[in-house]
N, C-alpha and C positions, 0 to 999 in steps of 0.2 A: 316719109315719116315725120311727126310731129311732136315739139316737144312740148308736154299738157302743159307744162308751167309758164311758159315764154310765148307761145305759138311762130315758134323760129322753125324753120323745115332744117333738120338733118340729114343726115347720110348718102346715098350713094343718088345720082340725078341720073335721069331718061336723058342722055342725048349733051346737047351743050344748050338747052336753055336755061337762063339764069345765070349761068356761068360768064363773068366777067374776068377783067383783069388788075379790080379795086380792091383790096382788101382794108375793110375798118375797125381797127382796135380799140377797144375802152376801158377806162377806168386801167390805167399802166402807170406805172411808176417814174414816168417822164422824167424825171429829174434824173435820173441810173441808165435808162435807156435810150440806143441811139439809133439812127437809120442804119449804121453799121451791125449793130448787133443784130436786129432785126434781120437783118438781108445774111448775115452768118445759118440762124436758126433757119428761116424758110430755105435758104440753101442746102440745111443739111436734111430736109425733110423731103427735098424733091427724088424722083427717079428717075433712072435713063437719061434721055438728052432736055430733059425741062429742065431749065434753068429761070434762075427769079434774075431778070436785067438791072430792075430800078428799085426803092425802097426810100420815099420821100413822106417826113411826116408835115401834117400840115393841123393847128390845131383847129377845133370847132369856135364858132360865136361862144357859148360857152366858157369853154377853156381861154379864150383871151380876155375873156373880163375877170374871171377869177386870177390870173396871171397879173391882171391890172392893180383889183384889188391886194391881191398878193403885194405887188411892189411899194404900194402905198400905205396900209397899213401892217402887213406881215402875214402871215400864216397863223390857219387857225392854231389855237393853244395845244388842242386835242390831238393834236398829229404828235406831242412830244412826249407823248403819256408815254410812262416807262412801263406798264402791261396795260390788260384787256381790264380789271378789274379799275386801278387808276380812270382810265378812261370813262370807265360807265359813272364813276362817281363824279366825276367832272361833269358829264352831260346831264345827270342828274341835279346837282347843282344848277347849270345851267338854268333846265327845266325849271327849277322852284321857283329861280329870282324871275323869270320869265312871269309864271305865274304869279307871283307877290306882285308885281309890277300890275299886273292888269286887274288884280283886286285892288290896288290901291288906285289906280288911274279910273274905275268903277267907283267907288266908296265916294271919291273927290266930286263925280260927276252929278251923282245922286246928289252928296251934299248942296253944292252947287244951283240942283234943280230942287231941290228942298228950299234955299234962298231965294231963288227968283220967285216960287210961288207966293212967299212970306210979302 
């Protein structure tokens, strides 16, 4: 089965193809979660004699430069919004000065190419 949004395969597999011994999580709360907690939950979800042995996180290319970034200048702003509304007004913000920026860096260029013609 197929899921329309994602096109990730769900449910129940023919057999053991596909089936490994990796599992990849994303987008987690890494800061609050641990390989410990981790290996509690998928412990408590197994049946009969399955047992989960190992539970090592390791993070992506990705995630180490945002970690990078992190260290050096901080953490986005947006993460500290005290609700959902705060937030969207913030990134709306954002967005304008975004925009005003690249009308004015526009406006500047024209002028600019308006002098060299002169």
């Amino acid at each position: 089965m197929w899921d329309a949004d994602n096109d990730i395969p769900y449910g129940e597999t023919n057999g053991q193809e596909g089936i490994g011994n990796r599992l990849a999580l994303n987008k987690m709360d890494w800061d609050n979660i641990s390989a410990l907690d981790l290996m509690a939950v998928f412990n408590s979800l197994t049946t009969g004699d399955v047992v989960v042995h190992k539970v090592e996180i390791f993070p992506s290319l990705f995630g180490l430069e945002k970690m990078k970034n992190d260290s050096l200048i901080g953490p986005p702003q947006e993460i500290f919004a005290k609700d959902d509304e705060e937030l969207k007004n913030k990134l709306a913000e954002r967005k304008r000065k975004q925009k005003n920026k690249k009308k004015i860096a526009a406006a500047k260029k024209k002028t600019e190419d308006n002098e060299d013609k002169e």
